[in-house]
N, C-alpha and C positions, 0 to 999 in steps of 0.2 A: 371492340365497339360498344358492348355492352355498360365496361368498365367505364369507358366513357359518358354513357347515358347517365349511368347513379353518380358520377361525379356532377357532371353538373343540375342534376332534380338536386343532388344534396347541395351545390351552390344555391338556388333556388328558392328552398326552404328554410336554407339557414339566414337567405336575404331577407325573406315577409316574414319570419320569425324576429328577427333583428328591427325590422322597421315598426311591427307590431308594438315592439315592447317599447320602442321611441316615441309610439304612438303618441300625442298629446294637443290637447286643446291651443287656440291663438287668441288669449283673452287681451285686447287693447283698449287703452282709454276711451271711454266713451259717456255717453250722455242720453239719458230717455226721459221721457215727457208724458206722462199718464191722462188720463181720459180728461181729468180735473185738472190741469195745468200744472200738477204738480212737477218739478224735474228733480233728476237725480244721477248725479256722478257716480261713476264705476266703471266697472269693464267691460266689455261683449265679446264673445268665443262669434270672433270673426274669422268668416269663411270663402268672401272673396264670390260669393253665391253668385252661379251660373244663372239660376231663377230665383226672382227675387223671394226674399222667405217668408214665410206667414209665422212663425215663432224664432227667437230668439235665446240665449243662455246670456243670464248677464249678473253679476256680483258687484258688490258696494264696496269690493276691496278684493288684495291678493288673499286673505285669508277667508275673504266673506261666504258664505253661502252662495249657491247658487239656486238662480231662481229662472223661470222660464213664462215672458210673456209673448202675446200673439195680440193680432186686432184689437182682440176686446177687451184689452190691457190698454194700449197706448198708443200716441198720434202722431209718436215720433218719437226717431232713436238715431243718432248722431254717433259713430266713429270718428274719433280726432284725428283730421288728414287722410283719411281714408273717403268714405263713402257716407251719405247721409240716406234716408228713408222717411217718409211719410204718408200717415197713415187716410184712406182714400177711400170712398165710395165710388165704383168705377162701373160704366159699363162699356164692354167688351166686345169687338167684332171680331168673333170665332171663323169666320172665312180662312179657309185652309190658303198659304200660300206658297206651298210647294209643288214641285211638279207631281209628284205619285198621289198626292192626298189631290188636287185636282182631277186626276186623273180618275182617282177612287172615286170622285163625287162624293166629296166630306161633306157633313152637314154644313151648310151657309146659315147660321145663327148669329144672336147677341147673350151676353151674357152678362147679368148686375152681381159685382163682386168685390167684396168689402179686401183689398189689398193693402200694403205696404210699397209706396210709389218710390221707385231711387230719383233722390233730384238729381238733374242734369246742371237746372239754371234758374237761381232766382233773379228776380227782377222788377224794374217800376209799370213796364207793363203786359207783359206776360213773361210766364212761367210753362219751363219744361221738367218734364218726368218721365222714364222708361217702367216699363214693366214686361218681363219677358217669363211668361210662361210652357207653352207649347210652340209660341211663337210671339216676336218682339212687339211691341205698344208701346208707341208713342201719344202723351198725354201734355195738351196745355192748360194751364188756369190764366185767367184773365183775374182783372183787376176785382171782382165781384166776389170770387174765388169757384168760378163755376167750370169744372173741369171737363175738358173735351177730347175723345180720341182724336189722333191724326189716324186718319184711314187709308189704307193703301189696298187693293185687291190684283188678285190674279184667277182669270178663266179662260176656259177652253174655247175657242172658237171653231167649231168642225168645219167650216165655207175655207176658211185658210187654215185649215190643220195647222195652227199656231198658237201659243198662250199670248193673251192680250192681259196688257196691268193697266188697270184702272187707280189713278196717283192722285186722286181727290184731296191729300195733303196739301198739294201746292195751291189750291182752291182754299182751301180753310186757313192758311196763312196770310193769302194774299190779300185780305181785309185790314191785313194790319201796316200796309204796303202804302194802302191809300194816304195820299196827303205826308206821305216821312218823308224826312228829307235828303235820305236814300234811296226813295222809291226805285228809283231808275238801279240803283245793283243789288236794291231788294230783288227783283222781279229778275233780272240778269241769275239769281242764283236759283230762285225759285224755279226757274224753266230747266235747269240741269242738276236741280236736287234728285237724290234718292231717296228710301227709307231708311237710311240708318243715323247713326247717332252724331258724325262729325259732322254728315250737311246738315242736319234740323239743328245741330248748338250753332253752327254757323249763322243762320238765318235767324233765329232766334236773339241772338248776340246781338246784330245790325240792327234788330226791332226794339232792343233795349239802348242801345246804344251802351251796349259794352263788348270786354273782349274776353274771347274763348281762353280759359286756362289751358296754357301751352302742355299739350298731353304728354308724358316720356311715351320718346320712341320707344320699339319691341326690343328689350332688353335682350343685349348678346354676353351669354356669359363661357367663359373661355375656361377649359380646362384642360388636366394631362393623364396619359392614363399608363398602365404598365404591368403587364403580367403573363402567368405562360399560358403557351395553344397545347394541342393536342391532335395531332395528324395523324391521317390515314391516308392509304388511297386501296383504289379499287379500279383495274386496267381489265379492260374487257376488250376482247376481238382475238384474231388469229395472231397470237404472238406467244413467245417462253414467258414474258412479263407477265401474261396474265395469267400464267399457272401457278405462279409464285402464293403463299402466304403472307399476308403484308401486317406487321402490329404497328400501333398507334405507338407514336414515338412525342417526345416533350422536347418545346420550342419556347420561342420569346415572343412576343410585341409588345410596342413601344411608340407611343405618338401624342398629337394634343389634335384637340379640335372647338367648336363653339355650338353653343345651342342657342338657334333664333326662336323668341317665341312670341306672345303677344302682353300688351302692358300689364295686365292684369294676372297675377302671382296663379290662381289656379286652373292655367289653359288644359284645353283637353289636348291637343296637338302641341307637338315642338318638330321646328327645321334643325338638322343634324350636321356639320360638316365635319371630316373629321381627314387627318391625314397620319399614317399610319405604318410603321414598320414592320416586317415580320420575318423571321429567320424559320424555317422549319425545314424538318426534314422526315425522307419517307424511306422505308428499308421492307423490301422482300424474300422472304426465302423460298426454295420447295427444288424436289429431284426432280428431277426430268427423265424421261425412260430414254427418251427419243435417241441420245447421242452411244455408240457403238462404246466398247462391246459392252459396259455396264450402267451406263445413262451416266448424269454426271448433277452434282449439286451447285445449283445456283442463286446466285442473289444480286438483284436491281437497289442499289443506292443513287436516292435524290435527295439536294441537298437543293434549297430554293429561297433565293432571300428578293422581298418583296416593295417595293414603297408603293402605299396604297392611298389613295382619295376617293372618300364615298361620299354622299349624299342617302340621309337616310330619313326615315321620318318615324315620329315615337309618337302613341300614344298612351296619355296616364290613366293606367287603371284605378289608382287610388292617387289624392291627394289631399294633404294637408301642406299649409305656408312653406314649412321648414321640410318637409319629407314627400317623397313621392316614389312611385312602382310604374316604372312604364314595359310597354311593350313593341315593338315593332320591326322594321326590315328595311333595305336600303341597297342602292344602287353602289360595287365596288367596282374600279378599274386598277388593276395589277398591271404594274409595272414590275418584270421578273426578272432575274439573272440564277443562271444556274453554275456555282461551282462544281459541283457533282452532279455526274448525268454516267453513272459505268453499270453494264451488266460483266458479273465476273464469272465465267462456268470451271467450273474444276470434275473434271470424270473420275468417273470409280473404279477405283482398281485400277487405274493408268494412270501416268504421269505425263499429265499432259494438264494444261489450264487457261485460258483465255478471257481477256479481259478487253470490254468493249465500253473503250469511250464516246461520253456524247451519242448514248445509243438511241434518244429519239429527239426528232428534232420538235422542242417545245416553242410555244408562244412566249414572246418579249412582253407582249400587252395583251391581256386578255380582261372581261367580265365575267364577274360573279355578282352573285345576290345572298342577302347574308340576313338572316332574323338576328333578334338582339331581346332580351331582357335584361331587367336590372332597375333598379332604385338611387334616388338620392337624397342623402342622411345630412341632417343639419344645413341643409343646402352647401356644404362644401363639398362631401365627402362621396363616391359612386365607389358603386360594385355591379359589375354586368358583366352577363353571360353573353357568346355569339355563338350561331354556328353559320356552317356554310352551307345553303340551301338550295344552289345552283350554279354551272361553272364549269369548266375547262379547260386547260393550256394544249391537249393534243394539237396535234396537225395533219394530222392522217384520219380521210376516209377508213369507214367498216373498224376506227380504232376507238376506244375511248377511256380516256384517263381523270379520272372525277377524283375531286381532293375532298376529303371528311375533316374541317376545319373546325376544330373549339378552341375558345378563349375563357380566362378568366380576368377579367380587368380590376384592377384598383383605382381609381382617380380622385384626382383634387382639383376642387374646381375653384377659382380665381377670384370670381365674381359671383351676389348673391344676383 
């Protein structure tokens, strides 16, 4: 088991080593606009930012310098086909709107803060902006160019021990409602908006009289994977099986699966399906005193081949566009067949030996739960670790048979 451990720390470390050195910047065409109107072509070491960024890396070419502005540089910076930004005097309704920070009694504050707005939507008569820092901000400007939060709250109410949301957005929209000649499914959508970003471009769209840019769905990218496990087991309760020695012995798997995740290249979560092969097998030794006149030497061979469908879910500890290091765990169901299932006893100093088929009777279908590490390099290419974290095929009370599962996988993946 040991042996097992330092092989995979050393898969591991030879993966964030590997991805380290792949490490590298995502400089794309882009465009910025300085305090004085001045613009300029070049690149930006674009990152797909989770929170919008208050400085930037941006070059006047592949070989150019790198230079780094923030607010008090410039009023606007454009990625071609990507994501726009502009640059805002905002102020900020800091009201906590999560259940624990409610809970907590967070400060209820405002706050004026010179930001970098992502447009959502320009337009002839208003305009939308996000800004997500501790928590998401929605921003419109009007025709004046005078910029206003959309406010959303959530508080505790102790008379109904319930959170009550206070959705004053749809108030501050609905002025723009009056007299369009949509009113009638402006206000239809207004009454079943939420706070996020597809209903407000929605709304927003109909107030312009334009149409939302058709978003790509959550990209599914499909790939295959293939390489050896590394088995154990460990039989506990009143049985010869459990007195045995049992070494890690070397197997196969072999499957493809897809990773669901969301439009934007640097999510923190990805959905996992995967489906899965696996052949392993488990072998025990050890004497036995018990059997007359001289005990006798025995050995349990399992031989276990698998078709597997899990559901797992990952999250990235590190990412860049092209590379990523996740970590996480996942729901397996085994589907099992056992061609070997013998304990063989042979006595000492006699001539005598018996051989027991099908000596327990195992499960057809059983659950495990499985962690998982692992990275992916260029966005084709995966290397990931598993092991097996929870699980059994026994079927016997007071018995229990726990399988010590590692994998090493290689994969390619299909789709960026």
């Amino acid at each position: 088991m040991r042996t097992l451990n330092v092989l995979l720390c050393t898969v591991v470390l030879l993966l964030m080593n590997t991805l380290t050195t792949l490490s590298q910047t995502n400089y794309l065409p882009a465009s910025i606009t300085f305090l004085n109107g001045t613009q300029q072509e070049g690149q930006v070491d674009y990152r797909e930012w989770r929170q919008n960024p208050r400085k930037i890396n941006f070059k006047d070419g592949e070989a150019g310098q790198v230079r780094q502005y923030t607010v008090a540089d410039l009023t606007s910076f454009l990625i071609i086909g990507k994501d726009s930004f502009e640059r805002a005097v905002v102020k900020k309704d800091m009201a906590p709107v999560t259940l624990q920070e409610v809970m907590d009694g967070k400060n209820d504050t405002t706050a004026i803060d010179t930001v970098f707005l992502r447009i959502l939507m320009k337009g002839p008569v208003v305009e939308l902006y996000q800004l997500v820092d501790e928590k998401p901000h929605y921003y419109t400007k009007d025709k004046q160019g005078t910029y206003e939060e959309l406010t959303y709250r959530v508080s505790y109410d102790n008379v109904s021990a319930s959170l009550q949301y206070k959705r004053t957005f749809r108030n501050q929209l609905q002025r723009f409602s009056i007299g369009h000649k949509e009113e009638k499914k402006l206000n239809s959508y207004l009454l079943r908006a939420n706070y996020q970003e597809r209903d407000l471009l929605r709304i927003v769209a109909l107030i312009n009289d334009q149409k939302v840019e058709k978003k790509k769905s959550a990209p599914i990218n499909f790939f295959v994977a293939a390489g050896p496990t590394f088995s154990n087991l460990k039989v506990s309760g009143p049985n010869e099986a459990s007195r045995l020695d049992y070494k890690s012995k070397v197997g196969f798997t072999g499957g493809l699966g897809m990773d669901i995740a969301s439009s934007r290249n640097l999510q923190d979560l990805i959905i996992r399906v995967e489906l899965f092969y696996s052949s392993l097998s488990y072998e025990g030794k050890g004497f036995v005193s018990d059997y007359l006149p001289s005990g006798a030497n025995s050995t349990y061979t399992l031989k276990q081949n698998n078709i597997t469908p899990s559901l797992s879910l990952l999250y990235n500890l590190l990412r860049k566009p092209t590379w990523k290091v996740y970590l996480g765990a996942g729901i397996d169901y085994n589907i099992s067949s056992y061609p070997e299932n013998k304990l063989v006893r042979t006595w000492v100093n006699y001539d005598k030996k018996a051989e027991l088929d099908n000596y327990f009777d195992l499960e057809k279908s059983w659950v495990s739960v499985t962690g998982r590490v692992g990275g992916i390099i260029a966005n084709r290419f995966e290397v990931c670790a598993t092991a097996n974290l929870a699980g059994g095929f026994e079927r016997f009370n007071g018995l229990s048979i726990k399988p010590y599962t590692y994998t090493c996988r290689v994969g390619y993946r299909f789709k960026k």
